[in-house]
N, C-alpha and C positions, 0 to 999 in steps of 0.2 A: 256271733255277729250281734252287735248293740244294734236294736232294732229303732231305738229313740234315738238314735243319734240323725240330725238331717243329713241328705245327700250332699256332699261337697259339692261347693259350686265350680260352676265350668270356668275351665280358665279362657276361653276367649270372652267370656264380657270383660275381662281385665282389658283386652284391646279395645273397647268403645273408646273410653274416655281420651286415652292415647292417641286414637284415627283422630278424635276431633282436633287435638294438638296439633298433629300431624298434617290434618288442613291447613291450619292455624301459619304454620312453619311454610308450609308450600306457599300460602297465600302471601308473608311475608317477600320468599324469595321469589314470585311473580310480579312483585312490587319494585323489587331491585332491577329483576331483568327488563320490565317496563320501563321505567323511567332510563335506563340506558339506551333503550330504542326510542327516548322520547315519546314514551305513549303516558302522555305523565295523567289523565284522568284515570285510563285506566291503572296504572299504581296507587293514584289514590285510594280509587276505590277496592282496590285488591287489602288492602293496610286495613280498612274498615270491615271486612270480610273478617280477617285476622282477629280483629277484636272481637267480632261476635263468636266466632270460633273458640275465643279465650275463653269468654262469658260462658260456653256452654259446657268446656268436658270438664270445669271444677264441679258445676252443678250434677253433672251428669254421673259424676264419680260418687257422691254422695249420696243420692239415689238407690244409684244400684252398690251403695257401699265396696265400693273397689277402689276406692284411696289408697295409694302405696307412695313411699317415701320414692322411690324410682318417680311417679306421673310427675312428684312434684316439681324434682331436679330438671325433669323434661321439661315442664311444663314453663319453667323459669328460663331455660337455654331457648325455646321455642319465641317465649317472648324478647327475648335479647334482640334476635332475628326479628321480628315482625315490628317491633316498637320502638329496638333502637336504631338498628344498623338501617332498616327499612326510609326510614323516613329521613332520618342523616343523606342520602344519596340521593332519595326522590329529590328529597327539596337542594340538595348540590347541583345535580343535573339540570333542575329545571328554573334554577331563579341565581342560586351563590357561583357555582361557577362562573356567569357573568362581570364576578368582581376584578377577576381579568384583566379586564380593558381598561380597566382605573389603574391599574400598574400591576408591577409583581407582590410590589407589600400586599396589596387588597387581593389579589388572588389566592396567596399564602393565608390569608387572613379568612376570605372562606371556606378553604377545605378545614381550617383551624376549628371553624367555628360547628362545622360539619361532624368532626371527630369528636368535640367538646360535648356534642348531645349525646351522641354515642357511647360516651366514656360514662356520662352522667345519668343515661339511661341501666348500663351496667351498676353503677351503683346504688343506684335507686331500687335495684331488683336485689342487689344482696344486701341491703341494709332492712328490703321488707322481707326476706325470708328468714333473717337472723330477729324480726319482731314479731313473728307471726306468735299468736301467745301470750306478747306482752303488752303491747299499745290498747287501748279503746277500739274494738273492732268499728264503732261509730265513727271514727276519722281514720284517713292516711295520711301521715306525716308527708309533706312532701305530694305533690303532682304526683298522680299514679302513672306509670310509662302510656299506658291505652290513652290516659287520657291524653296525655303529652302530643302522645304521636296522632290521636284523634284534631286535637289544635293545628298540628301541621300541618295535616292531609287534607283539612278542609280548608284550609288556607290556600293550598295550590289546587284543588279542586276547582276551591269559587272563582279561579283566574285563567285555569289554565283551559277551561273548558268556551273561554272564549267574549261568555256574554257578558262580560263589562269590561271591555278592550283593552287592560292591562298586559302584557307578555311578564313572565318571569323577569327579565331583564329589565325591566324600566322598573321592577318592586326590587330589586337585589337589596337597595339597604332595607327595605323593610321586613322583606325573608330574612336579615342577617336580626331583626332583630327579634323576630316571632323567635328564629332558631333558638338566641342565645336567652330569651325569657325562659322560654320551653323547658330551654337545659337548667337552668338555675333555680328552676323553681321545683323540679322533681329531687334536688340534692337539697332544698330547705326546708328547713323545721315548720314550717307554715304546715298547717292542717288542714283538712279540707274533708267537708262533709262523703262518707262513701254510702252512704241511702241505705247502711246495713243495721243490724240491731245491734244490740250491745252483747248480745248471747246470754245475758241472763234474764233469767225468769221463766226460760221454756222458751214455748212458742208465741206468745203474748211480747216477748221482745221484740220480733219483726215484726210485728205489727204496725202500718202506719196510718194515720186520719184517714179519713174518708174522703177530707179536701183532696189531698194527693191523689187520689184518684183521677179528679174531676179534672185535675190538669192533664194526665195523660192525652187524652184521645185530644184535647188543643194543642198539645205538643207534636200529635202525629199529624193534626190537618194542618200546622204549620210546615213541616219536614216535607209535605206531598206536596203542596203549592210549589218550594223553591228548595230542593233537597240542598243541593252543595251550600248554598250562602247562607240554611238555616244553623244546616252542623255548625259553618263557622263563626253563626252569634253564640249560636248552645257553648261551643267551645271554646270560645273569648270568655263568657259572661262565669262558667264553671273555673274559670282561670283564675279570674279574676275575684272570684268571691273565696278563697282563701288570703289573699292578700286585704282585704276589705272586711273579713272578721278577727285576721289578726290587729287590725288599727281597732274595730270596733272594740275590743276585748281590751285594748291598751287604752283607748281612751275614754273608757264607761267608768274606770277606778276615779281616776281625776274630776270627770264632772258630779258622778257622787261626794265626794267630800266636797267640791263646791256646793 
């Protein structure tokens, strides 16, 4: 018996990282079965559960070093469910099916555009697990699906819970058009800051200022004052600031040579 050899590890911490997916997946299709009961805040907020869920079994796998080519697979199908499929139907249910009553073109034309995120959220998941390696860990090409689906839910969050007397139906073209930004933006080349290091140099590459900090804790006592309507400045203005560094990046050449 190799006495220096260490004891092999248990194979149940391999399920941690997996349960939290797993949540992640439940939390997802609790989002679906919500909004078809029309319980559409609580689908929102099920979809945001889901992301945090995401956020946690990468971290947690890594940790406890139980990363396996399997979590990852799951981990990718989990998010399909919770990011794409999930918020495609929230936001159909509670705002695009409406389109309806405008006729049948505009009815066809919401489930269309319901499907379209869906489709674009799938591929936004297999175009980042065929870069994972290659791209600048610093950007995500592309709207990350969380954040996508983060955009959406806090958008029928902030309405559907009542207090600024909008219904779904009287925003349908507007839902039609959060939708199809949402979608188009997770399938473009546009980048967009992901708050990570670049992986080199060690540990000294995640490292961020100090300022960063200091914003933290005003970002939570903005969240607790008016949670649903803060998410959905946070996730307009994180939308938005890839589209606004790719103009900035395009037009800094031009006024240098001026």
């Amino acid at each position: 018996m190799d006495l220096d050899r260490p004891p092999p590890r248990s194979r149940g911490i391999y399920l941690l990282p997996n349960l939290f997916t797993t949540c992640g997946l439940f939390a997802g299709f609790y989002a679906i079965i919500a909004a078809a009961n029309s319980q559409f805040t609580a689908a929102a907020i099920a979809v945001f559960v889901a992301a945090i869920a995401d956020g946690i079994d990468g971290r947690v796998a890594r940790l406890t070093g139980t990363s396996s080519a399997f979590g990852v697979q799951y981990d990718s199908l989990a998010d399909l469910v919770s990011f794409g499929l999930a918020p495609a139907l929230v936001m159909y249910h509670w705002s695009l099916s409406s389109l309806k009553f405008d006729g049948g073109i505009a009815g066809r034309v919401g489930w269309a555009i319901a499907f379209l995120y869906a489709a674009c959220a799938a591929l936004r998941l297999a175009r980042f697990n065929t870069q994972v390696g290659v791209v600048d860990k610093r950007f995500f090409i592309g709207l990350a699906s969380p954040a996508a689906a983060g955009l959406m839910m806090s958008f029928v969050w902030a309405f559907a819970d009542g207090e600024l007397g909008w219904s779904g139906e009287e925003l349908r073209y507007v839902a039609l058009g959060v939708t199809l930004c949402a979608a188009l933006l997770m399938v473009s080349q546009i980048r967009y800051w992901s708050f990570k290091g670049s992986g080199e140099g060690g540990m000294r590459a995640d490292r961020v200022p100090f300022a960063v900090l200091l914003v933290v804790p005003v970002v939570i006592a903005i969240l607790v004052i008016d949670l649903p309507r803060a998410l959905l400045a946070v996730g307009v203005l994180y939308a938005l600031s890839g589209p606004l560094m790719w103009a900035w990046l395009r037009l800094r050449p031009s006024q240098e040579a001026a």
